[in-house]
VEXVEX-181037 format. One record per residue (C-alpha): residue in three letters; x, y negated, z. Coordinates in pm, 1 decimal, always signed. Example, Ala and Ser with C-alpha at 12.3 -4.5 7.8 and 13.67 -1.06 7.14 Angstrom:
BEGIN
r ALA | u +1230.0 | v +450.0 | w +780.0
r SER | u +1367.0 | v +106.0 | w +714.0
***
This chain:
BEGIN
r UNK | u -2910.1 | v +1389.7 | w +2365.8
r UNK | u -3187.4 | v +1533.2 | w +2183.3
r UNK | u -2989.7 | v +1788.5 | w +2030.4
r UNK | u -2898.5 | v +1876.2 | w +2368.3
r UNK | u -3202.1 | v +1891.8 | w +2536.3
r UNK | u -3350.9 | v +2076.6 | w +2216.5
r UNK | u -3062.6 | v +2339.2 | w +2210.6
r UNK | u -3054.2 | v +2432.9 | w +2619.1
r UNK | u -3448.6 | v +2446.9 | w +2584.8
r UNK | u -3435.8 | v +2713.4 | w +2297.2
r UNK | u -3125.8 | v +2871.0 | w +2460.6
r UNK | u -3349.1 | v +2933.7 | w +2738.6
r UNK | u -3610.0 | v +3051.9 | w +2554.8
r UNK | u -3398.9 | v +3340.3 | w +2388.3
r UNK | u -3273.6 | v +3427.0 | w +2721.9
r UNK | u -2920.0 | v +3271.1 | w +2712.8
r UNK | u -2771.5 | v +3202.1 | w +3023.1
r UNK | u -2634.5 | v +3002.1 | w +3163.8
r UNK | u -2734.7 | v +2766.8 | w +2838.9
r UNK | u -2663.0 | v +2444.5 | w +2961.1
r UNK | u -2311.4 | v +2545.7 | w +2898.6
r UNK | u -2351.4 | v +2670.4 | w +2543.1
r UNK | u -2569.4 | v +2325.9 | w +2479.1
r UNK | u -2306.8 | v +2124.8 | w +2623.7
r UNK | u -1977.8 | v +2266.9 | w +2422.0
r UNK | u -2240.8 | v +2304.3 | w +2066.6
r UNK | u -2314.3 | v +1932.9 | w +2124.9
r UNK | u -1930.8 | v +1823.0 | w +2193.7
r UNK | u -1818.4 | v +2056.5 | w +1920.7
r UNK | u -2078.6 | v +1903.5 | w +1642.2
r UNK | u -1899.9 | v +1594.1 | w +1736.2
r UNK | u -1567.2 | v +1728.1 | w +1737.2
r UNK | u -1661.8 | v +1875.1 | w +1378.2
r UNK | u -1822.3 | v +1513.9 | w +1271.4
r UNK | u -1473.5 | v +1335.8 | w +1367.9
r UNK | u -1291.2 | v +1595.9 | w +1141.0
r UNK | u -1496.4 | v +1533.6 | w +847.6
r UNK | u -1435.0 | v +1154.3 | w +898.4
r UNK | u -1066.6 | v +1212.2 | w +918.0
r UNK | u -993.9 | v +1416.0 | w +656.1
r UNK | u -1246.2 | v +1174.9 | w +434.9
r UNK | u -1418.4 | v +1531.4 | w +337.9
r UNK | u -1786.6 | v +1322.4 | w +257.6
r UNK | u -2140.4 | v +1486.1 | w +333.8
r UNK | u -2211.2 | v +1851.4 | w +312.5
r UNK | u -2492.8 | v +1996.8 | w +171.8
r UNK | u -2779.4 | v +2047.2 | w +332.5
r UNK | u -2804.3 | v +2409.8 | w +284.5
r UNK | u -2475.6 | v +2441.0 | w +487.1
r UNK | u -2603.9 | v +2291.1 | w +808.5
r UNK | u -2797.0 | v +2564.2 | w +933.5
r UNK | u -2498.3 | v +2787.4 | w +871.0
r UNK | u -2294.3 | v +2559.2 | w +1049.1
r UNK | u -2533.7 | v +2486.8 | w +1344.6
r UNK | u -2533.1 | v +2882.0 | w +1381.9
r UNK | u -2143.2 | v +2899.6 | w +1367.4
r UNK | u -2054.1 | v +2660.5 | w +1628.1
r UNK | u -2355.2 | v +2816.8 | w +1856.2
r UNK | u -2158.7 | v +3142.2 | w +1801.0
r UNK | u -1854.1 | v +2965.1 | w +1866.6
r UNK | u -1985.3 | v +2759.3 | w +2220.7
r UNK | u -2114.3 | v +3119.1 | w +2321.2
r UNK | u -1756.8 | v +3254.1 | w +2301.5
r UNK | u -1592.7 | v +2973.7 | w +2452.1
r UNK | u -1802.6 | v +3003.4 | w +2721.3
r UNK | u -1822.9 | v +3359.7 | w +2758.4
r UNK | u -1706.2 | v +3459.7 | w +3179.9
r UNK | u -1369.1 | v +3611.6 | w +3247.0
r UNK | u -1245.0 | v +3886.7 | w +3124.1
r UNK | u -1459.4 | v +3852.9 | w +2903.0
r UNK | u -1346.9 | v +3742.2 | w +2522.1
r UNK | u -1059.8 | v +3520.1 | w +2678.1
r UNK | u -773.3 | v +3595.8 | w +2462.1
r UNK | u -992.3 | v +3509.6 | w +2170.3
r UNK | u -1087.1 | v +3203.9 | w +2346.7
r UNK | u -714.6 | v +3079.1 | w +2369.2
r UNK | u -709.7 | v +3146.9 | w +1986.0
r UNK | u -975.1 | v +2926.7 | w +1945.8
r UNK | u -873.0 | v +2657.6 | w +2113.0
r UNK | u -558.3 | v +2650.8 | w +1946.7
r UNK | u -707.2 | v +2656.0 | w +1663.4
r UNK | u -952.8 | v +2355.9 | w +1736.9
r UNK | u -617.9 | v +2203.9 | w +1893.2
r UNK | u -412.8 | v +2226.8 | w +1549.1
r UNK | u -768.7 | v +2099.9 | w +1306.2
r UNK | u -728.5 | v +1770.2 | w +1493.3
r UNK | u -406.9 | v +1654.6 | w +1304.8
r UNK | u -473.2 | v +1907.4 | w +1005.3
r UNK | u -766.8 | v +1713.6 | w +922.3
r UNK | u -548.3 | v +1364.1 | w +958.9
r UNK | u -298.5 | v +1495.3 | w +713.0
r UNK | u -572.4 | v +1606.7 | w +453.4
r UNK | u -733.8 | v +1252.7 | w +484.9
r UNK | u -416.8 | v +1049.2 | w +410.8
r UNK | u -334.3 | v +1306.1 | w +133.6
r UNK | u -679.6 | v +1256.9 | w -12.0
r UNK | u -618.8 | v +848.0 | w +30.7
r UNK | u -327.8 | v +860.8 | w -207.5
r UNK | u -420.9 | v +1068.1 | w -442.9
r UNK | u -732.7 | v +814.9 | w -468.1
r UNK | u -537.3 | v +513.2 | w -480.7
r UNK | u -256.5 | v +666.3 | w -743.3
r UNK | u -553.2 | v +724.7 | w -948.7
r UNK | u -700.2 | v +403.3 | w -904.4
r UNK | u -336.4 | v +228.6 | w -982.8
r UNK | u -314.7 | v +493.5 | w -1303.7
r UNK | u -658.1 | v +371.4 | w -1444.2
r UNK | u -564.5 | v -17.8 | w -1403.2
r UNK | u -603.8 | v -131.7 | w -1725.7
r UNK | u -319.8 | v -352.9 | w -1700.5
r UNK | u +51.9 | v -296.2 | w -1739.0
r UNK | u +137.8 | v -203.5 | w -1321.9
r UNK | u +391.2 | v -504.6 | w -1310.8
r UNK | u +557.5 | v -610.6 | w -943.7
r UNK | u +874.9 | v -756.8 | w -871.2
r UNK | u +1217.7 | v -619.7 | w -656.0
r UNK | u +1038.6 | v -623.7 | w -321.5
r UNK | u +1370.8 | v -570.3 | w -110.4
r UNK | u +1286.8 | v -806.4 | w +176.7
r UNK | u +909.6 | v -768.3 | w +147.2
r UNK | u +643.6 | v -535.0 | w +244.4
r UNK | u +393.6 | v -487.5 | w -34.9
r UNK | u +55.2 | v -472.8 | w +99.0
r UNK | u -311.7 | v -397.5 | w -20.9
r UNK | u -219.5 | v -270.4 | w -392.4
r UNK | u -588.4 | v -297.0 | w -553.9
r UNK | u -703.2 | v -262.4 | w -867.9
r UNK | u -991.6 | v -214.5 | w -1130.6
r UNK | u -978.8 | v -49.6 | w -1489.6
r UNK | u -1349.5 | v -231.4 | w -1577.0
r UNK | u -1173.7 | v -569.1 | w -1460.0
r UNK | u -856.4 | v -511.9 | w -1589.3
r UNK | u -684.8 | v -641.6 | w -1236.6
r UNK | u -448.8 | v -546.6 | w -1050.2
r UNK | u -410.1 | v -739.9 | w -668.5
r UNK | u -160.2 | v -698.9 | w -432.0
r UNK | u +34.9 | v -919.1 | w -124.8
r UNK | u +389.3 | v -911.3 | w -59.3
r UNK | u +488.1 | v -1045.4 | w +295.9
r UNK | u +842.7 | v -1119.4 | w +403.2
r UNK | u +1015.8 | v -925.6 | w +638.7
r UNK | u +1119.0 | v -1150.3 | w +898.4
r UNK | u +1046.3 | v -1268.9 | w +1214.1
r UNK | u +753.4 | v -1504.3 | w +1302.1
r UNK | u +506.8 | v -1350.0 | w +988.6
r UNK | u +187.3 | v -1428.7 | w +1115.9
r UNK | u -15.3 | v -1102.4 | w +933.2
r UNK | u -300.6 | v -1261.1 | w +1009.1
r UNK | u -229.1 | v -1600.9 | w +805.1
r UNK | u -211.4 | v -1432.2 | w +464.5
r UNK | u -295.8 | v -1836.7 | w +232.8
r UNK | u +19.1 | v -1912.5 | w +477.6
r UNK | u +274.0 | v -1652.5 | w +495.9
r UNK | u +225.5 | v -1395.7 | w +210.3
r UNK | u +290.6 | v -1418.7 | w -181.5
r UNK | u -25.2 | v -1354.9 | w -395.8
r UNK | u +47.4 | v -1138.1 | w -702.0
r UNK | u -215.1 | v -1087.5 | w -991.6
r UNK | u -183.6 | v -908.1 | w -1271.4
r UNK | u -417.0 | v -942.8 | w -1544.9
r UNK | u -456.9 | v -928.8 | w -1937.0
r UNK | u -335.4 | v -1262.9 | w -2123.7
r UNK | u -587.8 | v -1523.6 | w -2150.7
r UNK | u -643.7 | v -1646.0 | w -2478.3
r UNK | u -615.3 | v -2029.1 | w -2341.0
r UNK | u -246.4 | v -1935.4 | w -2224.0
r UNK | u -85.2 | v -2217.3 | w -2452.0
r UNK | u +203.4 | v -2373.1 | w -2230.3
r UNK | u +238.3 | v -2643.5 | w -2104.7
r UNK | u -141.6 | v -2541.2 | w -2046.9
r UNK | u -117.8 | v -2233.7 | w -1818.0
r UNK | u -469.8 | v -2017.5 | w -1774.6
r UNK | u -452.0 | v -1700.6 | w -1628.1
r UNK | u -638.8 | v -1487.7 | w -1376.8
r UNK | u -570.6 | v -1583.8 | w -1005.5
r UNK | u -618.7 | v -1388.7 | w -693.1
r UNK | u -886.6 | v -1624.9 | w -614.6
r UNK | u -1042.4 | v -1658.3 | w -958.5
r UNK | u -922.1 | v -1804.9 | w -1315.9
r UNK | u -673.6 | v -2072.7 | w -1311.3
r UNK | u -785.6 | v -2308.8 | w -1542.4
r UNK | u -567.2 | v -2580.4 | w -1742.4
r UNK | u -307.0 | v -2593.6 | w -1526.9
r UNK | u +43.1 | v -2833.2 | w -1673.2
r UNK | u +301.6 | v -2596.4 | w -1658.9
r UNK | u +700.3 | v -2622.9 | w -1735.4
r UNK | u +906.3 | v -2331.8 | w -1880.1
r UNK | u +1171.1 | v -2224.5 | w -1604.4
r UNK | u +1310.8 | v -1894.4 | w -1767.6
r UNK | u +1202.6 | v -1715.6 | w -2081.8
r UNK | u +850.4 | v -1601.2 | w -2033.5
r UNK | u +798.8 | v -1742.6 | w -1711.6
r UNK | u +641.1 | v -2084.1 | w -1612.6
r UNK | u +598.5 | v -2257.9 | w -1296.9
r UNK | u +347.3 | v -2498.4 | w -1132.6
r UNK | u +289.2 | v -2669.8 | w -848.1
r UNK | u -31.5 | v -2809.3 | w -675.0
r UNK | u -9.6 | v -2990.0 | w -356.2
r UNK | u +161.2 | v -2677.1 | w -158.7
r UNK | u +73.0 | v -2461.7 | w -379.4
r UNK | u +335.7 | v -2258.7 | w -663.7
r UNK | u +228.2 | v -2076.8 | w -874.4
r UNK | u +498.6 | v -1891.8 | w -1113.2
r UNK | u +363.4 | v -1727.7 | w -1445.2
r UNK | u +541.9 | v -1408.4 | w -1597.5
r UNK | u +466.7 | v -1266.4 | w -1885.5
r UNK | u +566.5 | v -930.6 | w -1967.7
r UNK | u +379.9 | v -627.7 | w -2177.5
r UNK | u +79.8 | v -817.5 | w -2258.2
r UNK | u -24.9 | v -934.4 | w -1952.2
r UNK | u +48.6 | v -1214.6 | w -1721.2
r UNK | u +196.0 | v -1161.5 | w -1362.4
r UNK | u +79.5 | v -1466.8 | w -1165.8
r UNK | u +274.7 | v -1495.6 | w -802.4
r UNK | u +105.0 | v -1784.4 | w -608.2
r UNK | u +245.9 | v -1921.1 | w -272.0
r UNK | u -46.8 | v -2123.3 | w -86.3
r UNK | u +180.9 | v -2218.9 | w +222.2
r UNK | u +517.4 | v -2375.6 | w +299.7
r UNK | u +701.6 | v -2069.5 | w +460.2
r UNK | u +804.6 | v -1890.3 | w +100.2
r UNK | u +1035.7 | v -2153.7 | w -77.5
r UNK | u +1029.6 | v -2212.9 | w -458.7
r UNK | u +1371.8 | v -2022.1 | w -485.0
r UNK | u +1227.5 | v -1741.2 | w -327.4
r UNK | u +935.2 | v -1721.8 | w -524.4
r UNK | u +1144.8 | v -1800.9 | w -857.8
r UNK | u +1390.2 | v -1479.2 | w -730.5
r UNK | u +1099.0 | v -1253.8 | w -748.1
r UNK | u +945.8 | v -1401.8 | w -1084.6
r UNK | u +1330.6 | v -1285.0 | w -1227.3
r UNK | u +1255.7 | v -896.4 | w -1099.7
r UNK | u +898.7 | v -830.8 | w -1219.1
r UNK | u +920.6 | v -513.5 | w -1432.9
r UNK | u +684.1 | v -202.9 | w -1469.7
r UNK | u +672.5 | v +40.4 | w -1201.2
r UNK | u +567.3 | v +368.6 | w -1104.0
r UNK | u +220.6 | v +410.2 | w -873.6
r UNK | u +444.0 | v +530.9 | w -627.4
r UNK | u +620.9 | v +240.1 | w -571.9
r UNK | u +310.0 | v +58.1 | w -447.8
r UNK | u +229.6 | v +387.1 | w -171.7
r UNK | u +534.5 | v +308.6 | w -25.7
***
């Protein structure tokens, strides 16, 4: 509002009229250029750009609202034009979101280990190359998931480096929660160990160096399900976690 009020004053001033029209369309178009920024994730611009900017969208509010005849083919252009930024700017954000999170997954630290997910929709890949962790969800594909009940529905999967207290039948590793301390633990397949607390399972795979914990918090995954994916986990590609 006080850009408005500012811009239809000096407008005014410099003999534009009618200005409230130019004010109005500068105002909605800083907006419109705010919102496309946002989208395509583009971060703050300098501040030595803004007053070119300011100046290019008065130019551009002045042609827009320029009477017929008047400039109205390149008004048409322009609109397009605005028209076609809108999902332009969508398109450049999600490219800009993977590229960030394939370099994230690149600079894990740890070994990028997940299991055959046929049947379940990975979700939330995260990870840190200072922690040396890599976080992610798996929830089955079926009907009645509650997405919003992840400690009920969803499979936990950590990766992390091997603890040095990892002596079975003592189990430590790195949960999604936090280190899982001294937990008894029985060998189920070779290099992968299995516990179970109250409702909780929690399945330890070892592979490359690190440990692959998949922890089930709930009742709705069964222990043959969550043994099936302990048998799959193998390295993957970063891609396979922007599916």
């Amino acid at each position: 509002m006080v850009g408005f009020l500012t811009s239809w004053l000096l407008l005014r001033l410099a003999g534009v009229r009618p200005a409230w029209r130019v004010a109005v369309l500068t105002s909605l178009l800083f907006w419109f250029g705010i919102e496309l920024s946002e989208r395509a994730l583009a971060g703050s611009f300098p501040t030595v750009v803004l007053p070119l900017a300011s100046a290019a969208l008065f130019a551009l509010a002045t042609v827009l609202t320029a009477p017929r005849p008047v400039f109205w083919r390149p008004r048409i252009v322009l609109l397009i034009g605005l028209a076609l930024l809108w999902p332009l700017s969508g398109l450049v954000g999600a490219h800009r979101t993977e590229a960030s999170k394939r370099s994230e997954l690149v600079d894990a630290g740890v070994p990028l280990l997940a299991p055959d997910v046929t049947g379940y929709r990975l979700d939330h890949p995260w990870a840190t190359r200072y922690g040396h962790e890599f976080v992610y969800r798996l929830w089955p594909e079926r009907t009645g998931v509650d997405a919003n009940d992840p400690n009920d529905w969803a499979v936990h999967v950590t990766v992390a480096p091997l603890e040095s207290g990892f002596h079975p039948p003592v189990c430590e590793a790195q949960g999604d929660s936090g280190p899982l301390y001294h937990m008894p633990c029985e060998l189920v397949a070779p290099n992968t160990w299995r516990t179970v607390r109250q409702h909780a399972v929690f399945y330890f795979v070892r592979r490359k160096g690190a440990m692959t914990v998949l922890a089930s918090y709930g009742t709705h995954i069964t222990d043959g399900e969550l043994r099936a994916l302990a048998s799959t986990v193998a390295v993957r590609e970063p891609g396979f976690f922007l599916r």
